[in-house]
Structures are given as structure tokens and as C-alpha cells.
LOROFI-986300 format. One record per residue (C-alpha): residue number from 1; chain; x, z negated, y. Coordinates in nm, 4 decimals, always signed. Layout:
LOROFI-986300
  nr kette     east       up    north
 NUM     A        X        Z        Y
...
END
This chain:
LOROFI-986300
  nr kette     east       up    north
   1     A  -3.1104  +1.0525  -6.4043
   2     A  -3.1106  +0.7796  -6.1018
   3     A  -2.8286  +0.7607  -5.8314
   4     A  -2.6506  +0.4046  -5.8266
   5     A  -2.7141  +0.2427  -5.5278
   6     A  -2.3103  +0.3010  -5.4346
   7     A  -2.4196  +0.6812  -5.4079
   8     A  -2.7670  +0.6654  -5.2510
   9     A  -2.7310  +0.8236  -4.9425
  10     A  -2.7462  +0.6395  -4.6110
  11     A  -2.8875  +0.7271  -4.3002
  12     A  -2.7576  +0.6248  -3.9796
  13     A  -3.0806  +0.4579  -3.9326
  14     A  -2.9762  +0.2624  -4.2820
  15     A  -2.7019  +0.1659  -4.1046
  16     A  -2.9272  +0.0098  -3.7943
  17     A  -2.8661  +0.2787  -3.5689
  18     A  -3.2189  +0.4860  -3.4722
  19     A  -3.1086  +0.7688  -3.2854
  20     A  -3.4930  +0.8221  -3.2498
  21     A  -3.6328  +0.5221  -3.0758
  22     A  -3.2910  +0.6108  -2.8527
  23     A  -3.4296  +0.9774  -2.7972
  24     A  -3.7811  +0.7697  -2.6844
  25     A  -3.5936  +0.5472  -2.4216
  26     A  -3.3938  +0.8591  -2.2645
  27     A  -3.7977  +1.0256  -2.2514
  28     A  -3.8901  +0.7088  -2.0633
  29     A  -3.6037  +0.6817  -1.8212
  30     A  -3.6531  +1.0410  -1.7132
  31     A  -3.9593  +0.9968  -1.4603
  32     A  -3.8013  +0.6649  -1.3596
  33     A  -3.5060  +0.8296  -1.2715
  34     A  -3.6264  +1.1018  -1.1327
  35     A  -3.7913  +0.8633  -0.8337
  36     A  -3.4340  +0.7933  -0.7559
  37     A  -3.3204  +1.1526  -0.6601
  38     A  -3.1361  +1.2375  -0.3667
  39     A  -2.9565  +1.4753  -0.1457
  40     A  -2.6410  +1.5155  -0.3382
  41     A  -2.7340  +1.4952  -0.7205
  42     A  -2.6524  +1.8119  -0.9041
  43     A  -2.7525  +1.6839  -1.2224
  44     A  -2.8426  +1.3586  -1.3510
  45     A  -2.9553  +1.1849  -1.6809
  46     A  -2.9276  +1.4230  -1.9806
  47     A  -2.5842  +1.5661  -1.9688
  48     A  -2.1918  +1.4248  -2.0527
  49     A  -2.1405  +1.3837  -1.6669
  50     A  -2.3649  +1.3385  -1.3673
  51     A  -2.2752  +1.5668  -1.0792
  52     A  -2.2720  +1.3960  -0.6944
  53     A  -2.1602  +1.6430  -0.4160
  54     A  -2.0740  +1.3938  -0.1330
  55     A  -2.2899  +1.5167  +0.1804
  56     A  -2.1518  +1.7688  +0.4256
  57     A  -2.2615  +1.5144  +0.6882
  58     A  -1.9418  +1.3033  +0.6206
  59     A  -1.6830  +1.4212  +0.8283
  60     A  -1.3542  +1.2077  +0.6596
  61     A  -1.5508  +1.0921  +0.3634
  62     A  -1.4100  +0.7811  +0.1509
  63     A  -1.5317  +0.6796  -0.1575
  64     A  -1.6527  +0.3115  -0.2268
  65     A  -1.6672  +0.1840  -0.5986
  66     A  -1.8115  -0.1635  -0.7496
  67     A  -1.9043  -0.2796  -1.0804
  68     A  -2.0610  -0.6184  -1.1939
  69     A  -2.3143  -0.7244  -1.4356
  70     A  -2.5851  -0.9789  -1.4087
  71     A  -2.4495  -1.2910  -1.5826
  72     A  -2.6094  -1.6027  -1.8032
  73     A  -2.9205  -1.4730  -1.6487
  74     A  -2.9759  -1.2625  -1.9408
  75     A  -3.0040  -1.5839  -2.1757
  76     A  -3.3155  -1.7021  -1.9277
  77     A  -3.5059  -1.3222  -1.9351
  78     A  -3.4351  -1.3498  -2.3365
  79     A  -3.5659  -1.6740  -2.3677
  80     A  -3.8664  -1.6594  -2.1161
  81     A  -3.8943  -1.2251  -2.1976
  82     A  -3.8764  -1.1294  -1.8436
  83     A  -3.7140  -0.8139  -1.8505
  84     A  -3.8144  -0.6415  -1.5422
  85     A  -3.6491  -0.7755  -1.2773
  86     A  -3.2763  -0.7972  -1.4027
  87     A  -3.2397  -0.4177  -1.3397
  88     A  -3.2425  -0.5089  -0.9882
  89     A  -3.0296  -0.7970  -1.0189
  90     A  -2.8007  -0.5451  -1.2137
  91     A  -2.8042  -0.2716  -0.9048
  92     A  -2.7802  -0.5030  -0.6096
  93     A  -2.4714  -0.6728  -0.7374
  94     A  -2.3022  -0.3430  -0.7071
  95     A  -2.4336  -0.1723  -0.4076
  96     A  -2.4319  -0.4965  -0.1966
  97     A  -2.0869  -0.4976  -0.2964
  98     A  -2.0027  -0.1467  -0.1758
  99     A  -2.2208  -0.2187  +0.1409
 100     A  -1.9330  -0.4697  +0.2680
 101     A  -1.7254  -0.1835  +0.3202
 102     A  -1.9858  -0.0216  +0.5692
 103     A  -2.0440  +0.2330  +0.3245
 104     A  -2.3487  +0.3676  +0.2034
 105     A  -2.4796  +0.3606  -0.2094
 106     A  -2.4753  +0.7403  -0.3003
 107     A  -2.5736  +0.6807  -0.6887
 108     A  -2.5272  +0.4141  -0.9977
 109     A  -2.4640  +0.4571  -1.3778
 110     A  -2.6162  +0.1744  -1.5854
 111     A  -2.4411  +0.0726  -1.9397
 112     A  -2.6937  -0.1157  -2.1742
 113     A  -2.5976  -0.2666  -2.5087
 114     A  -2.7769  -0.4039  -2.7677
 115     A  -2.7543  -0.4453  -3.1408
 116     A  -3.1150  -0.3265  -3.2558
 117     A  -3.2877  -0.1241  -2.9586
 118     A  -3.6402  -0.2344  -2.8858
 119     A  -3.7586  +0.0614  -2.6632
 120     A  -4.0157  -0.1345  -2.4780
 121     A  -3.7293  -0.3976  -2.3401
 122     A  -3.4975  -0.1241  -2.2429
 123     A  -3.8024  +0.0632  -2.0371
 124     A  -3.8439  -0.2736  -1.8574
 125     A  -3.4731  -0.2961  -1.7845
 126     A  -3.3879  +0.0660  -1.6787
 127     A  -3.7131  +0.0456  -1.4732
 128     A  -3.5943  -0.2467  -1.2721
 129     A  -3.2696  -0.0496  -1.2308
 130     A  -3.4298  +0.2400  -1.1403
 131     A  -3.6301  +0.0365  -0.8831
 132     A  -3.3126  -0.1154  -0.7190
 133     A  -3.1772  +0.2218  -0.6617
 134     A  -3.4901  +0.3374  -0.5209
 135     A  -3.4622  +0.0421  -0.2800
 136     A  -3.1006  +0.0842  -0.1728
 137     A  -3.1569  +0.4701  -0.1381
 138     A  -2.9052  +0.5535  -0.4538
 139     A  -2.9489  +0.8141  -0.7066
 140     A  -2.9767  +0.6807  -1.0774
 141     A  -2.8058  +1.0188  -1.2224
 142     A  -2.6707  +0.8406  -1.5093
 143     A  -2.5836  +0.5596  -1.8235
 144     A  -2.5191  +0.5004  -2.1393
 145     A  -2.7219  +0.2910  -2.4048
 146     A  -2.5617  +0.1532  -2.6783
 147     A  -2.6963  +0.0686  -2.9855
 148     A  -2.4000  -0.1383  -3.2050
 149     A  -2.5910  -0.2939  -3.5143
 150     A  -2.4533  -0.7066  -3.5709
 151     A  -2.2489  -0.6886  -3.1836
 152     A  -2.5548  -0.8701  -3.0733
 153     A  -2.8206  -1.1703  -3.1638
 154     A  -3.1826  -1.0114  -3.2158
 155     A  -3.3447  -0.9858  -2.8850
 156     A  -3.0580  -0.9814  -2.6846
 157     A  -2.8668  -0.7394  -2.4802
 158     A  -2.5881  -0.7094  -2.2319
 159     A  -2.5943  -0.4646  -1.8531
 160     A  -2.3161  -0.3362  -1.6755
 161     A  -2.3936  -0.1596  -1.3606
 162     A  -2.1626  +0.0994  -1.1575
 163     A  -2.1779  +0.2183  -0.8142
 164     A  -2.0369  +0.4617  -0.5735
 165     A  -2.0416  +0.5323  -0.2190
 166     A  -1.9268  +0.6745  +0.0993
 167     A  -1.8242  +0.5617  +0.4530
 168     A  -1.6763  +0.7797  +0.7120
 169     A  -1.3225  +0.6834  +0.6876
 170     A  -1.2697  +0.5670  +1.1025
 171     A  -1.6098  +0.3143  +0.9739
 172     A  -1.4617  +0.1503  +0.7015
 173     A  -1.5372  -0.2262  +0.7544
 174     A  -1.1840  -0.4031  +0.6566
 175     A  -1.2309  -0.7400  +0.8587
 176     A  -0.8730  -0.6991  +1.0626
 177     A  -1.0892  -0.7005  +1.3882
 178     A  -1.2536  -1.0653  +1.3238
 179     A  -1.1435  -1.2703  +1.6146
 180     A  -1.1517  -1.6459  +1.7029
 181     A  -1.4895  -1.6787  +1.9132
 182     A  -1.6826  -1.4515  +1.6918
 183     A  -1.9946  -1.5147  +1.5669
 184     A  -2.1220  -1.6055  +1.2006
 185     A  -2.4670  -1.4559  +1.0898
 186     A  -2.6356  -1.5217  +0.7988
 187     A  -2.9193  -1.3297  +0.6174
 188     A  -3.1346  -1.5141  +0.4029
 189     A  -3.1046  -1.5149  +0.0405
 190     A  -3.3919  -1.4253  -0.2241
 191     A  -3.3048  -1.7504  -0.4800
 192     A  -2.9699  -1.7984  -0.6968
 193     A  -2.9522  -1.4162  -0.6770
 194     A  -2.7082  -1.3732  -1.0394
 195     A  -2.4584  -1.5752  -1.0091
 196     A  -2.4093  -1.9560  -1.0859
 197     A  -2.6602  -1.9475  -1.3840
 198     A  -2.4398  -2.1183  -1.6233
 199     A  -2.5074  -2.4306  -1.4451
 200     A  -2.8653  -2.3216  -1.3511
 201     A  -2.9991  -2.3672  -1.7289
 202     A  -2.7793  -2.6948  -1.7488
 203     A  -3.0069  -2.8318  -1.4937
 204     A  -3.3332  -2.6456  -1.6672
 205     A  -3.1904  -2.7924  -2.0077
 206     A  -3.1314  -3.1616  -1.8750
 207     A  -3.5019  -3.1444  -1.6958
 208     A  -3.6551  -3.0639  -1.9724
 209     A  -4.0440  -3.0926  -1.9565
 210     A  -4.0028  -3.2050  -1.6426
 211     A  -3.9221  -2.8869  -1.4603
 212     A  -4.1473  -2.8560  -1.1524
 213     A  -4.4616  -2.6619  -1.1556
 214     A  -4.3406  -2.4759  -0.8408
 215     A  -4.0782  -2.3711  -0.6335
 216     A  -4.0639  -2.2239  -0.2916
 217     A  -4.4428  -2.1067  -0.3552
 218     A  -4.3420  -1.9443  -0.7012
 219     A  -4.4080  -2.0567  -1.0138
 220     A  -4.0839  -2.2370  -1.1297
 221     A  -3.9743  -1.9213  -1.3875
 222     A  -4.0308  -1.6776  -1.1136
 223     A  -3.8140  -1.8434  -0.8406
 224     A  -3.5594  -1.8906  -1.0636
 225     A  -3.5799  -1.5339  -1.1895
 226     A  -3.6213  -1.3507  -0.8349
 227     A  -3.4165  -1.0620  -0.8068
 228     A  -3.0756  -1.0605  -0.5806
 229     A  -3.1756  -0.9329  -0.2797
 230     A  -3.0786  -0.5599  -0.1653
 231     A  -2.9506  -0.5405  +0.1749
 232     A  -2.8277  -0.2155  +0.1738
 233     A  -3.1524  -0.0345  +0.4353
 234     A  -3.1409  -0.3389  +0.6715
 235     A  -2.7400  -0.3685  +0.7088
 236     A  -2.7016  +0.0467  +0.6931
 237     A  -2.9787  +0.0778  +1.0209
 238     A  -2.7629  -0.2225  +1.1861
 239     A  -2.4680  -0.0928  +1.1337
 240     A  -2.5644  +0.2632  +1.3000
 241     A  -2.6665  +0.0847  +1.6218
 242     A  -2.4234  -0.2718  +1.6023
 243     A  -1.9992  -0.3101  +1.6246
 244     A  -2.0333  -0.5218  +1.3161
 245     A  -1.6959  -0.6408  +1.2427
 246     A  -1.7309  -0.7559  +0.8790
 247     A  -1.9559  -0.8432  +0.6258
 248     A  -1.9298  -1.0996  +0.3219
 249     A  -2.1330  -1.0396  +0.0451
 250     A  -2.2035  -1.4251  -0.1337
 251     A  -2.1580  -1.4094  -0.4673
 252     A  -1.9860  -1.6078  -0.7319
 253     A  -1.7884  -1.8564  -0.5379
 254     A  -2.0431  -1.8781  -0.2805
 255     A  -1.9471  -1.9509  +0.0850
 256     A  -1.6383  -2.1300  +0.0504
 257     A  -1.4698  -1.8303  -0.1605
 258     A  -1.6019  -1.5025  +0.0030
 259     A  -1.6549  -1.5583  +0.3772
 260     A  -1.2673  -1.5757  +0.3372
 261     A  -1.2324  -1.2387  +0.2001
 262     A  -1.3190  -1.0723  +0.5008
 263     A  -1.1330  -1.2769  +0.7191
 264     A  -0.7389  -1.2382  +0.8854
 265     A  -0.5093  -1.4523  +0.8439
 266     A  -0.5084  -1.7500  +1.0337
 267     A  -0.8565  -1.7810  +1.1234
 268     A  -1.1688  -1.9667  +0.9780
 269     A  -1.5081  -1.9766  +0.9783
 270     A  -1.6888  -2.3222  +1.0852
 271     A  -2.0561  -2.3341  +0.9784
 272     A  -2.2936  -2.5594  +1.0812
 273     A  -2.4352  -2.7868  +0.8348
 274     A  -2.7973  -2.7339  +0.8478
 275     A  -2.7916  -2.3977  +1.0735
 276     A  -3.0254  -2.2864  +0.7838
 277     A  -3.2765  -2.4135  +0.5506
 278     A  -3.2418  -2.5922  +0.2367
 279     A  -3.4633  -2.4317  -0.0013
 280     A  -3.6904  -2.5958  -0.2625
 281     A  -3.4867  -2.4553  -0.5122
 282     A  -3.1544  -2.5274  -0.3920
 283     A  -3.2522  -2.8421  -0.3184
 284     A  -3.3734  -2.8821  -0.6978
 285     A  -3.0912  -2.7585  -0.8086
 286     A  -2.8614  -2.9612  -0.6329
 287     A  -3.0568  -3.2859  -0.7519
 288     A  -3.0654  -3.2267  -1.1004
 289     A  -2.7069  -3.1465  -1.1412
 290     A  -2.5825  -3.4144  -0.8952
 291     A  -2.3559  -3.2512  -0.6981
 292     A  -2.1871  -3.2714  -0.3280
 293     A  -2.2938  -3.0019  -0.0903
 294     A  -1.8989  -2.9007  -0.1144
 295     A  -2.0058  -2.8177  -0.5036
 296     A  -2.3592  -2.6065  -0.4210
 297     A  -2.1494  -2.3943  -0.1098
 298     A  -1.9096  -2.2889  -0.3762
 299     A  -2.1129  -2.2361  -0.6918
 300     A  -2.4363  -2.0986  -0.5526
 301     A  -2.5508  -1.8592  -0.2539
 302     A  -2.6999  -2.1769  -0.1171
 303     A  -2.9925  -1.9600  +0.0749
 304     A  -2.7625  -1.7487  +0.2247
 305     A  -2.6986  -1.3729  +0.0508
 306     A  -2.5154  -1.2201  +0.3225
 307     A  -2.3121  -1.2966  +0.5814
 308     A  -2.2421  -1.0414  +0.9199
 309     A  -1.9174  -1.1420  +1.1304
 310     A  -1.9866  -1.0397  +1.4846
 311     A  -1.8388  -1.0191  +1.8494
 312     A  -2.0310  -1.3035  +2.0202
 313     A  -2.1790  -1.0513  +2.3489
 314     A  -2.3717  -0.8754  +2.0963
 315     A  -2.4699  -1.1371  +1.8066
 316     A  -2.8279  -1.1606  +1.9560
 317     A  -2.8564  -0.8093  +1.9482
 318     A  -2.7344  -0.7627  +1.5508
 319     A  -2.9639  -1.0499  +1.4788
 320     A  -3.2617  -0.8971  +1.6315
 321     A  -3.1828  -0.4945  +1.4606
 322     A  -3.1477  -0.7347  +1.1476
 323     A  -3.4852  -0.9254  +1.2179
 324     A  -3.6898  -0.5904  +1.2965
 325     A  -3.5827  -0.4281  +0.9303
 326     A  -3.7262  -0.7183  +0.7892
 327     A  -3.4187  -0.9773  +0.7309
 328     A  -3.4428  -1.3330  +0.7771
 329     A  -3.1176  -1.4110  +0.9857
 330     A  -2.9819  -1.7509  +1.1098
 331     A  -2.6740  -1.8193  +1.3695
 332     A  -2.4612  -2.0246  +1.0958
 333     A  -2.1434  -2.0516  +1.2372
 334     A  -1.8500  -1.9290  +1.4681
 335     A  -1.4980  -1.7940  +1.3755
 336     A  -1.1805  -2.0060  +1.5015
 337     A  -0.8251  -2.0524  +1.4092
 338     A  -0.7613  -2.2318  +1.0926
 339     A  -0.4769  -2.4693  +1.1607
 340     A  -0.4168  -2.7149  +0.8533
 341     A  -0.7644  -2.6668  +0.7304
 342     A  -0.9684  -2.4736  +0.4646
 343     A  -1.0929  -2.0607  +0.5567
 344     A  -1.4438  -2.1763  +0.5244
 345     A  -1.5374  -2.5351  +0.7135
 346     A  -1.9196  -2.6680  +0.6537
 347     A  -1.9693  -2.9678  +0.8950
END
């Protein structure tokens, strides 16, 4: 006697779920997360909830959260299958974010969701996540990876990244201290970083063929996919030494929107037009989609990733502890009262 196919059983695998190629990626992750371990974890990937005991070396510990995600950059690493490098993106976006506080990354959670899981991607993803964090000095003690069968086109996938960490509360970086006469650093960037990539592959789509061979020394797919820079080691070993008064992390909205985050009321910052270097890319950028340099300084990073607000008497100084942990920093600007004008002035 034969079943009717309204009562042969299904599996969950039937159903597009394969809790086995899921068991394979946790297998994976576990070395690469392992790398990641410091002081503080109590337990990490495996269980419901990773365990973080804040170090006894904090006196008046406060806790510093971010999340983000990486952005229309995902449609470029489907489309061109570079997978390894958006983990980083995916990290950086969160601890640089926490950073601006003063405080340091103490671990990140990763959420990746797909609708069929190809185990291979997902190594390539977590292990550029798990190479961020080993960068920044965080603990990778956790995640979640969904597999939701017709959420998602084949092939593609979507990140969420989570971060925590901890500044000594009398450290906390707020910005309230900025005065007029102060002086505007700015650390080099590593490319777009992830944000402004919707009109990034506008420009790639109206070039075309015609997309240069090169950029900046790269090969055009790698400059545009080179991972947001992590700035957490060089600004942490400044900070210990240097009164930074506040720091701007240049993301979506790029200098125009989040210099004035950090800054009182009342005051701008005035940057010099051409303090710092157009790059090739920037400059390709800017061409293809014809826009005004008002445009690029509020869409894109622009070549500039982070910015450090500082006390004029010891700029030089901050710019050379910067230089020595390996940043590329340029004098961009100085801080003075607004008046009838815009936070951030370019000229």
C-alpha cells in the first residue's frame, strides 16, 4: 500500500532547512573563533549565551554598544564572489563605532542569514569576522546563523554585526570639551569603507566595460572591495598617552554629517580643501557619477575614516603616537565658532 504524497513524511531538510551543513559551519567557526579569545570570555560559541566578565582592571566600568551591517556591498561580493573580506567590513563598522566613545571592543556577536546555506561562503564570511576581531583585540564568543528557505535570492545573504565595550567612566569621550582653536586630524581611510555603495555600483553599472584596470595600485574589484579600516589598536595606544578630546568615526553621511556629532553647540569645524589627498578611487568615483565635492564629503568617507579633535599644544604630538602605530594622519582642519554657517565648512 503507498502513502499519498499529502502523508509522505517531510524532513526539515525537505523543507530547505539542513541542520547538518549548519552543524558543519558551527565545526568551522570553532578554531576561527577560538583565535579571537580573550581575558574575559567565560564561554563562547556553542551555548544559548556567551559569558563576558568585564576586567577587574576597570575601576568605574561603562559599557559601550554598536550595531551596523555592511550595506549594498553585499550585492558586489555576490556578484564578483568575494566573500572574505566583508566580515571585516561587518566588525569594524561596530567597534570603530564604540571606539568614539574612548572605549575599548571587549567582544562581537555576528547574525548571518541566508535562505539555502552554502557552508563554504559562510566559512569565508565568519572568517573575515573572526579576523576583524582578532585585529581590534575583541572576542568573537558568539552569533547566530539563520537558515530561512525563500527569505533570500540563491547566493545571497545578509550580516548584522554587534559589539560591546568598556571605558572607564571619568574617560568617556563625549565631545563637550571641543573648543574653538582646536585642531582637526584626520586618519586615512582604506577605500569607500561600507558605506555609500548604492551609488558606488551606479557608477560601476554606468561604466560598464570601461571600468579601469586599476585603482590606487589594486586591481579595480579589490579597491573597491577593501575592507573598512579598524582603528581600534592605533586610537586605543593614543588615547593612553594623548588628551584626545573627541573622535568622529566617518560613516554614512561622510564629513559633513558626523564631524558634527561630536561637536558643542555653537562651534564648527573648517577643513581645508585639499589638506589630504584625493585618491584614485575617489577621484573615479566622483567623475563617473558627476558630482560636486559638497556631494562626495557627504556620501562617501572621501579618504578620510577617522577623524581625532584635539587641543592645538599637543596636535603634533597625537599625530606622531598616531603615525608610529602605523596610521596615515593629515592636519585637515581647525575648530571655530559657527556663526550663520554649516557644523562642517570644506573651503
Amino acid at each position: 500500500m503507498t502513502q499519498s504524497a499529502t502523508n509522505t513524511p517531510l524532513s526539515y531538510k525537505d523543507a530547505g532547512v539542513d541542520i547538518d551543513a549548519g552543524d558543519a559551519l558551527v565545526e568551522r567557526i570553532k578554531p576561527l573563533a577560538k583565535k579571537t579569545m580573550r581575558e574575559g570570555v567565560l564561554a563562547g560559541i556553542g551555548g544559548f549565551g556567551a559569558l563576558f566578565e568585564v576586567p577587574k582592571r576597570y575601576q568605574e566600568p561603562v559599557l559601550v554598544s554598536g550595531t551596523d551591517g555592511v550595506g549594498t556591498k553585499l550585492k558586489l561580493a555576490f556578484e564578483w564572489n568575494m566573500h572574505d573580506t566583508v566580515g571585516i567590513d561587518l566588525v569594524a563598522m561596530s567597534v570603530n563605532d564604540v571606539l568614539v566613545q574612548g572605549a575599548e571592543p571587549l567582544f562581537f556577536l555576528d547574525y548571518f542569514a541566508c535562505g539555502k546555506l552554502d557552508v563554504d561562503t559562510a566559512a569565508a564570511v565568519v572568517g573575515g569576522i573572526a579576523k576583524g576581531c582578532e585585529l581590534s583585540g575583541c572576542a568573537l564568543i558568539g552569533g547566530e546563523t539563520a537558515e530561512m528557505p525563500g527569505m533570500y535570492p540563491a547566493g545571497e545573504y545578509d550580516l548584522a554585526g554587534f559589539a560591546v565595550g568598556a571605558v572607564e567612566k571619568s574617560k568617556i569621550l563625549t565631545g563637550q570639551n571641543v573648543a574653538a582653536g582646536d585642531v582637526v586630524l584626520g586618519l586615512a581611510s582604506a577605500g569607500v569603507h561600507s558605506n555609500g555603495f548604492s551609488l558606488v555600483r551606479k557608477c560601476i553599472e554606468r561604466a560598464g566595460s570601461n571600468t579601469p584596470a586599476t585603482l590606487d595600485g589594486k586591481p579595480f574589484k579589490n579597491a573597491v572591495m577593501e575592507p573598512t579600516r579598524l582603528y581600534v589598536k592605533s586610537v586605543l595606544a593614543a588615547l593612553a598617552t594623548q588628551p584626545i578630546k573627541a573622535l568622529a568615526h566617518i560613516t554614512g553621511g561622510g564629513l559633513l554629517e558626523n564631524i558634527p556629532r561630536v561637536l558643542p553647540e555653537g562651534l564648527a569645524a573648517h577643513l581645508v580643501k585639499g589638506s589630504w589627498p584625493q585618491t584614485e578611487l575617489f577621484a573615479w568615483l566622483q567623475k563617473t557619477a558627476g558630482i560636486d565635492d559638497i556631494e562626495m564629503n557627504r556620501t562617501f568617507n572621501n579618504g578620510i575614516g577617522m577623524v581625532v579633535v584635539v587641543d592645538a599644544a599637543h596636535a603634533e604630538a597625537t599625530a606622531a603616537a598616531l603615525r608610529a602605530q602605523g596610521e596615515t594622519v593629515y592636519t585637515i582642519g581647525k575648530i571655530a565658532p559657527q556663526g550663520a554657517g554649516a557644523q562642517v565648512v570644506v573651503a
